[in-house]
N, C-alpha and C positions, 0 to 999 in steps of 0.2 A: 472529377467528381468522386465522391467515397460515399461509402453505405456501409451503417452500423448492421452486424448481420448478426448481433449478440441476444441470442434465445434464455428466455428468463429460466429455462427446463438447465440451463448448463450451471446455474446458480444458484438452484435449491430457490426458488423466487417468484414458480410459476402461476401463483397467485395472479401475478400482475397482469396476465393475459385476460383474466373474468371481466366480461365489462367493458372489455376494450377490441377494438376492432384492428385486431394486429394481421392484417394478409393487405392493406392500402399501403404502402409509401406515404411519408410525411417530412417535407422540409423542415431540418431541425436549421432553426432561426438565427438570425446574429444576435441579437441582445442575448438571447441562449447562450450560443455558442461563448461568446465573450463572458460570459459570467461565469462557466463552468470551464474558458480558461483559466479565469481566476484562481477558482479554489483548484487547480490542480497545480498554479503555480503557489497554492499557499502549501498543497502538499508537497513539490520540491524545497521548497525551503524548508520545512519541518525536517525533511529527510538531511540536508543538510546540517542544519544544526544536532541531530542526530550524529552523521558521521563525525561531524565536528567534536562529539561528547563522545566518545567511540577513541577516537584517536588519542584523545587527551586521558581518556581510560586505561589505554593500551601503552602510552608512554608514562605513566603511573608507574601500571604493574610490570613493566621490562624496565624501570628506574633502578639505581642503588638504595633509595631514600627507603629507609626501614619500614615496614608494616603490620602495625597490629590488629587481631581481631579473636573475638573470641570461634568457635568450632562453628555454633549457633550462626552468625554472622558471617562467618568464611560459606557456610551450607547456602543461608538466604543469600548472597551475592551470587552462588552458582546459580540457584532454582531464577533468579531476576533475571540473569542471562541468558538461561535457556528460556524461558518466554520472550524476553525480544528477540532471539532467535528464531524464535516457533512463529513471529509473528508476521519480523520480515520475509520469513521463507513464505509464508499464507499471503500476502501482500504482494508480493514477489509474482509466486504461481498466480494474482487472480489481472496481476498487470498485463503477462505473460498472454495469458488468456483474449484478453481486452486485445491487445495489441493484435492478436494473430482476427480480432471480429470485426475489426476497421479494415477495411478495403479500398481499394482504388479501382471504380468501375471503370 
């Protein structure tokens, strides 16, 4: 058995607590559960094709094949990168997170 022990206070989220009666246990369901497989396997494949675009980025710019761009352009490719950076790192930390709030009772 596992138990989500994930506090809405750790999320900036604690809204979600008003209204709701969070100190009961509640069996999180199979159509549930199976559905919110889903979309976490829609988000492995995104990340996928992500590294996929990633590699093919990286074997570009370590190419011989010449490249032009103006200053402006060279600038916005860096600031683009650093956001998907900043994003998967924020991404990263809140999986991170997740992962350590599922338990095995």
């Amino acid at each position: 058995m596992w138990e989500i022990i994930a506090d809405p206070e750790d999320y900036g989220i604690e809204v979600l607590e008003e209204g709701i009666n969070n100190h009961n246990m509640i069996e999180f369901k199979e159509h549930n559960r199976k559905q919110w497989a889903e979309e976490v396997g829609t988000f492995a494949t995104k990340l996928r094709g992500l590294a996929d675009r990633a590699i093919n980025m990286r074997d570009l710019l370590a190419s011989q094949d010449p490249i032009l761009a103006t200053p402006a352009s060279l600038k916005t490719l860096k600031v683009a990168l650093f956001k998907i950076n900043d994003a998967l790192n924020t991404a990263f930390e809140l999986a991170d997170k997740l992962e350590s709030q599922i338990v095995k009772k």
